[in-house]
Every structure is written in structure tokens, then in C-alpha cells.
Residue frames relative to the residue before (quaternion, step in Angstrom):
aa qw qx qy qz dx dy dz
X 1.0000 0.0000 0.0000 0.0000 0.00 0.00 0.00
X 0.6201 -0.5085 0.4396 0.4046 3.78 -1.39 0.84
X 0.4536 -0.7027 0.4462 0.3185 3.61 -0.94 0.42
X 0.4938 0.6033 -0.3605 0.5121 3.27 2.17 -1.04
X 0.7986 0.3835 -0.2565 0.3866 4.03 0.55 -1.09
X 0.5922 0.5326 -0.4023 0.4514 3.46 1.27 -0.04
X 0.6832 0.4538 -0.3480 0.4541 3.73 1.07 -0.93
X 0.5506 0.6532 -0.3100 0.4173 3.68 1.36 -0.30
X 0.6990 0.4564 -0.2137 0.5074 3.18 1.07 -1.13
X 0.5664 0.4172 -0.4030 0.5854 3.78 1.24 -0.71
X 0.6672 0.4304 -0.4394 0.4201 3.70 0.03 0.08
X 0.6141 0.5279 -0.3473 0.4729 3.50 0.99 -0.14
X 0.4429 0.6618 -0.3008 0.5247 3.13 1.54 -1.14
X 0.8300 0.3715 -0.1698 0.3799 3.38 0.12 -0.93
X 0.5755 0.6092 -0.3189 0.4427 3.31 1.48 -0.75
X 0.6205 0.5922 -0.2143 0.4672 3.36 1.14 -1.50
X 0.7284 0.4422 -0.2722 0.4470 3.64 0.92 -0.94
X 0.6146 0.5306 -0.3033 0.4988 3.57 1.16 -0.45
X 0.5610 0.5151 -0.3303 0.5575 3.66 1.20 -1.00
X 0.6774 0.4676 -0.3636 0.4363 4.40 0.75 -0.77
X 0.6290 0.3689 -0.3688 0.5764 3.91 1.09 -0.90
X 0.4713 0.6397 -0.5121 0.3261 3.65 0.33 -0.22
X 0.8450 0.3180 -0.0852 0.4215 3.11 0.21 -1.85
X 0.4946 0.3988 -0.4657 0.6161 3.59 1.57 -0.04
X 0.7697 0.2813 -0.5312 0.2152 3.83 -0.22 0.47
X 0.5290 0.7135 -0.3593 0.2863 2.62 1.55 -0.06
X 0.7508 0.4796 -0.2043 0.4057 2.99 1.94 -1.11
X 0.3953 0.6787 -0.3928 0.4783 3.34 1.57 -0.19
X 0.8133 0.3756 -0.1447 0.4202 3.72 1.30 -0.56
X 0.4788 0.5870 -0.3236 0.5670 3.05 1.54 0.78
X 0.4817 0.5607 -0.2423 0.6284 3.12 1.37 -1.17
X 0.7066 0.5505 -0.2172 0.3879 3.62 0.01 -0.84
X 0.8008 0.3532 -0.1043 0.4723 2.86 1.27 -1.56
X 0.5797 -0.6532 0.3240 0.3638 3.36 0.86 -0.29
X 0.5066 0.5487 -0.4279 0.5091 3.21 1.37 0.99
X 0.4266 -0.8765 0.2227 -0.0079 3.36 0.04 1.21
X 0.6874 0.5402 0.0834 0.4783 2.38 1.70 -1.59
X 0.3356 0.8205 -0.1064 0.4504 2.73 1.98 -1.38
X 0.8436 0.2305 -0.0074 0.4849 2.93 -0.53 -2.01
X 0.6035 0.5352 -0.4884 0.3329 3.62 0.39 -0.42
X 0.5584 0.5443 -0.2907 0.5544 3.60 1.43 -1.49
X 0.4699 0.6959 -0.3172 0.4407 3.52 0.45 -0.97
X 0.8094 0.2143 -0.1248 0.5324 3.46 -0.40 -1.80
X 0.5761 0.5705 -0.4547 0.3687 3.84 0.65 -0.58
X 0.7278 0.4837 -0.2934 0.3877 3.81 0.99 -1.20
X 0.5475 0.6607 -0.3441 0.3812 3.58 1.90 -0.58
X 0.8146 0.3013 -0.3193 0.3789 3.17 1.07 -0.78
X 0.2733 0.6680 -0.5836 0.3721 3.60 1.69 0.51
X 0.6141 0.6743 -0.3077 0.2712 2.78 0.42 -1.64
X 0.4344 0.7400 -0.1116 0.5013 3.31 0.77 -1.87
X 0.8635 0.2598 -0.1104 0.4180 3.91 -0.15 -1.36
X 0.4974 0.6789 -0.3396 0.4200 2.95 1.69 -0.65
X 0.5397 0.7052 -0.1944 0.4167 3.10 1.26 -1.59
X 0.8491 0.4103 0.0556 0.3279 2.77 0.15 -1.42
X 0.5772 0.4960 -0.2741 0.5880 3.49 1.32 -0.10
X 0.4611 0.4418 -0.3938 0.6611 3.72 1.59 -0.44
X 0.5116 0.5991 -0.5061 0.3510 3.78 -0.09 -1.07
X 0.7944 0.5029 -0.0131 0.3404 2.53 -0.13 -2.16
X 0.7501 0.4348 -0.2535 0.4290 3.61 0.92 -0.86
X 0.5865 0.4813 -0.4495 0.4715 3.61 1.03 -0.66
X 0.7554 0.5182 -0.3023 0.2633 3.65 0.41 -1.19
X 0.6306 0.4990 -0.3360 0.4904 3.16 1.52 -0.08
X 0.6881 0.4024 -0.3065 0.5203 3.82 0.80 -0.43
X 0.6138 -0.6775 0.3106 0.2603 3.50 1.29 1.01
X 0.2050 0.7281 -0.3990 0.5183 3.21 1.82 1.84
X 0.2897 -0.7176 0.5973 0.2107 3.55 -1.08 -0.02
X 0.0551 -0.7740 0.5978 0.2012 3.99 0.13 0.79
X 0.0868 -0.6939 0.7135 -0.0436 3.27 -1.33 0.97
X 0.3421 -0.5575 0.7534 0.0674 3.08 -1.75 1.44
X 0.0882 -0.7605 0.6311 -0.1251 3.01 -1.64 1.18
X 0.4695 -0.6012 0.1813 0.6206 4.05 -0.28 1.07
X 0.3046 -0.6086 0.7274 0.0875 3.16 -1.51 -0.15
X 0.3768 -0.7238 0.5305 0.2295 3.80 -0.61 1.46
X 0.6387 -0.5603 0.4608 0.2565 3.06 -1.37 0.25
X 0.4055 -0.7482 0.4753 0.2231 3.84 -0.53 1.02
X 0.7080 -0.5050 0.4004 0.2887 3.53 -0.88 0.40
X 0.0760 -0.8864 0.4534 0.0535 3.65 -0.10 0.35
X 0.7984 0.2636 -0.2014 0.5024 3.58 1.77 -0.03
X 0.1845 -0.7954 0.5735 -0.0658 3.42 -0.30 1.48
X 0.7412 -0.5491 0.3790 0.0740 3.53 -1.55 0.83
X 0.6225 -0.4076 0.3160 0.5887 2.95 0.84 -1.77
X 0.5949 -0.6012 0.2832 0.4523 3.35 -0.83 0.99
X 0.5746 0.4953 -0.5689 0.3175 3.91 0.68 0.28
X 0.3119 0.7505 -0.4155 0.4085 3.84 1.96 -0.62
X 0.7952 0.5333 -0.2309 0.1729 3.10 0.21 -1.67
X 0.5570 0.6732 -0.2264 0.4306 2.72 1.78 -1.90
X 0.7745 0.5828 -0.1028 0.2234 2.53 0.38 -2.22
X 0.6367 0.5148 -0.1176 0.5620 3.53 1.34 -1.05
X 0.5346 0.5383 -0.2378 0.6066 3.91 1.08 -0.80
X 0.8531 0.3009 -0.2786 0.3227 3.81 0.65 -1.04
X 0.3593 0.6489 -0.3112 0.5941 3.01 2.06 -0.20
X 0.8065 0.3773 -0.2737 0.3637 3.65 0.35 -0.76
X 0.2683 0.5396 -0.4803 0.6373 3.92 2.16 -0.42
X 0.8031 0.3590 -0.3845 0.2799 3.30 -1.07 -0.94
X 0.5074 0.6878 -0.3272 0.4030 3.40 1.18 -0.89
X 0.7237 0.3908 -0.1306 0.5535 3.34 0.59 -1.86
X 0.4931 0.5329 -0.4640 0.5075 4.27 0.62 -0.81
X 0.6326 0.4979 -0.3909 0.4462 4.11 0.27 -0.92
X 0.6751 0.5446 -0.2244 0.4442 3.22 0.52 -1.72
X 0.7798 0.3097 -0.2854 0.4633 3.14 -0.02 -0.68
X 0.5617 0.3206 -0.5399 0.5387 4.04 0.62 -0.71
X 0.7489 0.3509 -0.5496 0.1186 3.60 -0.55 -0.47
X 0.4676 0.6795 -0.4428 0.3514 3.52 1.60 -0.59
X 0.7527 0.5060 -0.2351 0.3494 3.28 1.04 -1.36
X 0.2357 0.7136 -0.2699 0.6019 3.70 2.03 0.31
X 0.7638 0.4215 -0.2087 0.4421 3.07 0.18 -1.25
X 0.6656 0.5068 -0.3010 0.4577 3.40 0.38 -1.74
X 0.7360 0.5435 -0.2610 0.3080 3.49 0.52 -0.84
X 0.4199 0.7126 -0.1879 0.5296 3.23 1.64 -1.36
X 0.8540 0.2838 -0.0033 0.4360 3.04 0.12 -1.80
X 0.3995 -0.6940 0.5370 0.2653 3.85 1.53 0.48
X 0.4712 0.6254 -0.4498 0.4296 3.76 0.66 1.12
X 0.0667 0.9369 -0.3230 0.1161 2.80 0.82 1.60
X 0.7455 0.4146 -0.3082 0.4212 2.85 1.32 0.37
X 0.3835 0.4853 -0.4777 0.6239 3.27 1.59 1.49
X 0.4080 0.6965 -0.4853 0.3361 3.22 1.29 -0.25
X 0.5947 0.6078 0.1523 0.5036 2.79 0.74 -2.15
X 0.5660 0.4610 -0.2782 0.6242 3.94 0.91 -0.16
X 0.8198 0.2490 -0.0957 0.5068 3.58 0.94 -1.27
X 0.2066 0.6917 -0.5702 0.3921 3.28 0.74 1.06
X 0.8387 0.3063 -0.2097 0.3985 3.10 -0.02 -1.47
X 0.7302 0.2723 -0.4096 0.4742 3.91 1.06 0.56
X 0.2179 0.6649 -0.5417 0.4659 3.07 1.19 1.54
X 0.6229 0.5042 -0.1222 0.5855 2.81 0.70 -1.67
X 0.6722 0.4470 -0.3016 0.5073 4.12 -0.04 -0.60
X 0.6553 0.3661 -0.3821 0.5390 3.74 0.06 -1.10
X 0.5907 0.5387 -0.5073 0.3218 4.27 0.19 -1.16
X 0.7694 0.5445 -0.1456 0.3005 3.37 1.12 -1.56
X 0.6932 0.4565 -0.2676 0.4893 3.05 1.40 -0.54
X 0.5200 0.5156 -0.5016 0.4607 3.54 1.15 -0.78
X 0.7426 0.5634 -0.2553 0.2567 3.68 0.40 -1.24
X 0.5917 0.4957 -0.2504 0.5844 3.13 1.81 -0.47
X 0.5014 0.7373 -0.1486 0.4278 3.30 0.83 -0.39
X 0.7514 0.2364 -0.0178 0.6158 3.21 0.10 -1.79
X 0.5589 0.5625 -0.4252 0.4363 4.22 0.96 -0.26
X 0.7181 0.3692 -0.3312 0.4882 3.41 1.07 -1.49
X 0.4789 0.6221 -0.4715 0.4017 3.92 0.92 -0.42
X 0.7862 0.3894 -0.2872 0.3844 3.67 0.16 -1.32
X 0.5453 0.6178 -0.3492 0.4461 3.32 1.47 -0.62
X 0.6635 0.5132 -0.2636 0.4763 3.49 0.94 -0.68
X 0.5944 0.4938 -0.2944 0.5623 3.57 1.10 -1.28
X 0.6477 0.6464 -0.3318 0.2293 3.49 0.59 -0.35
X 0.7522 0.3920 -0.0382 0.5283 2.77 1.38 -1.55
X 0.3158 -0.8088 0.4319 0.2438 3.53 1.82 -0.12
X 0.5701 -0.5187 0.2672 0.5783 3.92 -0.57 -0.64
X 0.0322 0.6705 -0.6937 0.2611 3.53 0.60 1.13
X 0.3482 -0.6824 0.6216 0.1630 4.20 -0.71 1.33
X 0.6301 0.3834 -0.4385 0.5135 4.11 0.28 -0.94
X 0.6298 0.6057 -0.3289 0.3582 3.81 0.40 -0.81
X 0.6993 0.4003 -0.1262 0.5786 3.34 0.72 -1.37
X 0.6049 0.5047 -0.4394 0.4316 3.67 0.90 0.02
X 0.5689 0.5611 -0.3568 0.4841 3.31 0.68 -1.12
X 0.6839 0.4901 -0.4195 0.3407 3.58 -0.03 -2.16
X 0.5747 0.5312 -0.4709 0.4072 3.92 1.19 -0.89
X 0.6975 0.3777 -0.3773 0.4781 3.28 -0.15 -1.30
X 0.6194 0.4464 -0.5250 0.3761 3.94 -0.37 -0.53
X 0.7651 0.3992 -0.2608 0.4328 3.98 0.80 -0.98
X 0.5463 0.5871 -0.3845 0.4572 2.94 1.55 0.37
X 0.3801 0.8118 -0.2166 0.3867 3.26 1.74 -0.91
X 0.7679 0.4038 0.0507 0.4947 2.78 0.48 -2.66
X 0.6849 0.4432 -0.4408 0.3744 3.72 0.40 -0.41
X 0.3573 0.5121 -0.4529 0.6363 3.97 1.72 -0.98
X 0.9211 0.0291 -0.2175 0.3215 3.78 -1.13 -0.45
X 0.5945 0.4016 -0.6543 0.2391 3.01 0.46 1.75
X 0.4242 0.6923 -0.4448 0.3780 2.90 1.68 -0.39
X 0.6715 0.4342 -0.3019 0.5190 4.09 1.07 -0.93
X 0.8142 0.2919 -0.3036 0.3996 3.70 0.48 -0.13
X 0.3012 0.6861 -0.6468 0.1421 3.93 1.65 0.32
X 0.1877 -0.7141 0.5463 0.3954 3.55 -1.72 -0.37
């Protein structure tokens, strides 16, 4: 494997693992806070997250790479209001969508076309999450700090974590 596409991918490696403690503090703070539902979605996206990880892992060591874990900063642990969370979570998708188009740059650059082609399918993924994301944001901007509102938006992320837990791959 390229050394340029292998130290990239270990930086993703790491990205992906920071994006999983993220969303576990985030959900540990829902839970806390009294948003139930939240945190359950929340803890469901940690261990996506988690697979995310892990599917790099897994990918360098097979194209005759060496994944390597490296420190990772602590994640925030105190958030405003569950629109903070959202709001800060979609800011951080978009984050990782970059990351990855630029990885996918590389691969190309570097005629590595079969990481190219590895990062498709979190091409596809990042579209889905920004989109999921920015929906559960506007849903929130909607209701503003209206309490019946912000109850529901729970139960709905309660909803959505049940059908991801049935649709992880």
C-alpha cells in the first residue's frame, strides 16, 4: 500500500474513532438530560461510528497496510441544548464528508483505484448522514424550545434508533 494512502487512511482511523466518543458524550448527556430517546439514537450512532472505524482498520490490513491508532483528544462532554447537540454533530458530518472527499482525491492522485472504490460506500454514508442530520436539526429549529415539541423530537429519535439498530450492516 502507498505510504501517502496508508498514513491518510490511519488518520481517518482516528477521525472515525473521535466522531464514536463524540456521539457517546454526547449521548451520555442526553441520558443525563432527560432526553431519552436522544441518547439511545445517540449511543446507536456511537457504535456506527465504531464500524466506521473499523472497516478502515480492517481495510488497511488487508491491502498489506498497518492500521494504527493514535491519541485521540478528548470530546466535549457539555452541551447547551439538545439543538447544541444536533447542531454541533451536523457541523461535525460535514467535517468527516470533507475528510473523506479529500481522501478520495488522494486515492485518485495516487492512481489507487482501488481505495478509490473502498470510499464509495462512505460517500454514499456521509450523503446519508448529513441528510439525516440537518432533517433532525430543522426539526428541532422548528419546534424552538417549545417542551411538548422537544418531547416528541425525543420519541421520533427514539423511533430512528429501533430502525437502526434493524437496518445496521
Amino acid at each position: 500500500m502507498n505510504s501517502k494512502i496508508e498514513a491518510a487512511l490511519n488518520e481517518q482511523i482516528k477521525k472515525e474513532e473521535f466522531s464514536s466518543r463524540l456521539y457517546l458524550s454526547m449521548a451520555i448527556w442526553a441520558e443525563i438530560n432527560g432526553f431519552p430517546g436522544a441518547a439511545n439514537f445517540l449511543y446507536k450512532h456511537t457504535e456506527e461510528e465504531r464500524m466506521h472505524q473499523m472497516k478502515f482498520v480492517h481495510y488497511v490490513n488487508e491491502r498489506g497496510g498497518r492500521a494504527a491508532l493514535m491519541d485521540v483528544e478528548k470530546p466535549q462532554d457539555k452541551f447547551d441544548s439538545l439543538k447544541d447537540v444536533f447542531k454541533q454533530i451536523f457541523d461535525h458530518e460535514v467535517y468527516i464528508t470533507g475528510s473523506i472527499n479529500e481522501l478520495f482525491g488522494l486515492a485518485n492522485d495516487e492512481k489507487d483505484y482501488t481505495t478509490a472504490n473502498f470510499l464509495q460506500w462512505f460517500i454514499t454514508e456521509q450523503l446519508e448522514e448529513e441528510n439525516l442530520m440537518r432533517t433532525i436539526l430543522d426539526k428541532i429549529n422548528l419546534v424552538g424550545s417549545d417542551k411538548a415539541g422537544m418531547f416528541h423530537i425525543d420519541k421520533e429519535l427514539d423511533i430512528l434508533a429501533a430502525s437502526q439498530g434493524s437496518s445496521q450492516q
